[in-house]
N, C-alpha and C positions, 0 to 999 in steps of 0.2 A: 349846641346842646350842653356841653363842658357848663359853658359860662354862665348860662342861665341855672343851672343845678349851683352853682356857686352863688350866684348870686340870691339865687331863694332863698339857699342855708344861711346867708348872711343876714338878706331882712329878717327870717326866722329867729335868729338867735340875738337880731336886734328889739326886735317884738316880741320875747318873752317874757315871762315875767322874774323867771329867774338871772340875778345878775349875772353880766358878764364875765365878771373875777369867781365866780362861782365855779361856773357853766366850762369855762377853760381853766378849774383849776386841776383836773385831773382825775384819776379813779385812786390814788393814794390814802391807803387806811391811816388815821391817826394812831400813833402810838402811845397816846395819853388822854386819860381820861380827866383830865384836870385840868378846868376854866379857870382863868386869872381876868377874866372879863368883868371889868366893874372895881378892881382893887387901882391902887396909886400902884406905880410903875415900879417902885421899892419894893411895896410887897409883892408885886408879880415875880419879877427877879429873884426875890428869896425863895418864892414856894418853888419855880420854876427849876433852882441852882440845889433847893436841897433833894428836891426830887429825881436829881439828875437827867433832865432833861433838856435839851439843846434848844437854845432860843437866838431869836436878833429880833432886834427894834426896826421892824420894815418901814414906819413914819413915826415921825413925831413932830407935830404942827402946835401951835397954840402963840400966845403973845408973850407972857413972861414966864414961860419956862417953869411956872410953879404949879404947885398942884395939878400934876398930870397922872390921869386914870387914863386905864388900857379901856377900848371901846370896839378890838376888834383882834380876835387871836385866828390865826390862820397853820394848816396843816402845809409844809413845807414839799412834802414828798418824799421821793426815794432819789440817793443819786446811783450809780453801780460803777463800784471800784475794780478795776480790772487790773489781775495779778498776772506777770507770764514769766514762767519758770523754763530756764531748757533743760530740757531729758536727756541726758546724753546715751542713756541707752536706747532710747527711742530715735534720736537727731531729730528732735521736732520742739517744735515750744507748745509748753502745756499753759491752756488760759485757764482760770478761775476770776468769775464774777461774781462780785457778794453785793448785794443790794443795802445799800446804809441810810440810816433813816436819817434826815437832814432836822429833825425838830420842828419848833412852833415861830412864828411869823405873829410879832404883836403891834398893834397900830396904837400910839398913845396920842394923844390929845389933852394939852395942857392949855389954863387959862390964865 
């Protein structure tokens, strides 16, 4: 029974219509509301560095390295930093986990 529920949800989510990198990208809200989709990789970088907002170059393909436009920005997610403090009044360790948003994921494509 296991195996056959696993293997539905697998044809399923291979027969949809929505992508794969989509569908497992997670339920992570973006923290920005600014596209750099469709600029040269330069100006993605500036708008992205003055806006203060955390980026990496997840691909970048093309043949001579030149004029490369970003063609695909993606929401990175959350990671959770986990702090542990000991209490000495307590004799125990206090945890604290803060959720940090990891930035934007840009796919560039140069020709």
């Amino acid at each position: 029974m296991r195996r056959s529920l696993i293997s539905t949800a697998c044809v399923a989510a291979l027969l949809s219509p929505v992508p794969l990198t989509v569908a497992l990208a997670g339920t992570a809200a973006a923290q920005t509301d600014i596209s750099v989709v469709g600029m040269s990789d330069d100006q993605a970088e500036k708008v992205l560095s003055e806006a203060g907002v955390p980026y990496v170059i997840l691909n970048r393909s093309g043949s001579t390295m030149q004029n490369c436009v970003v063609t695909e920005q993606r929401d990175r997610g959350y990671d959770v930093v986990t702090e542990r403090e000991w209490d000495s009044d307590d004799d125990e360790w206090v945890t604290t986990e803060t959720e940090v948003w990891r930035g934007v994921a840009l796919v560039v494509v140069c020709d």
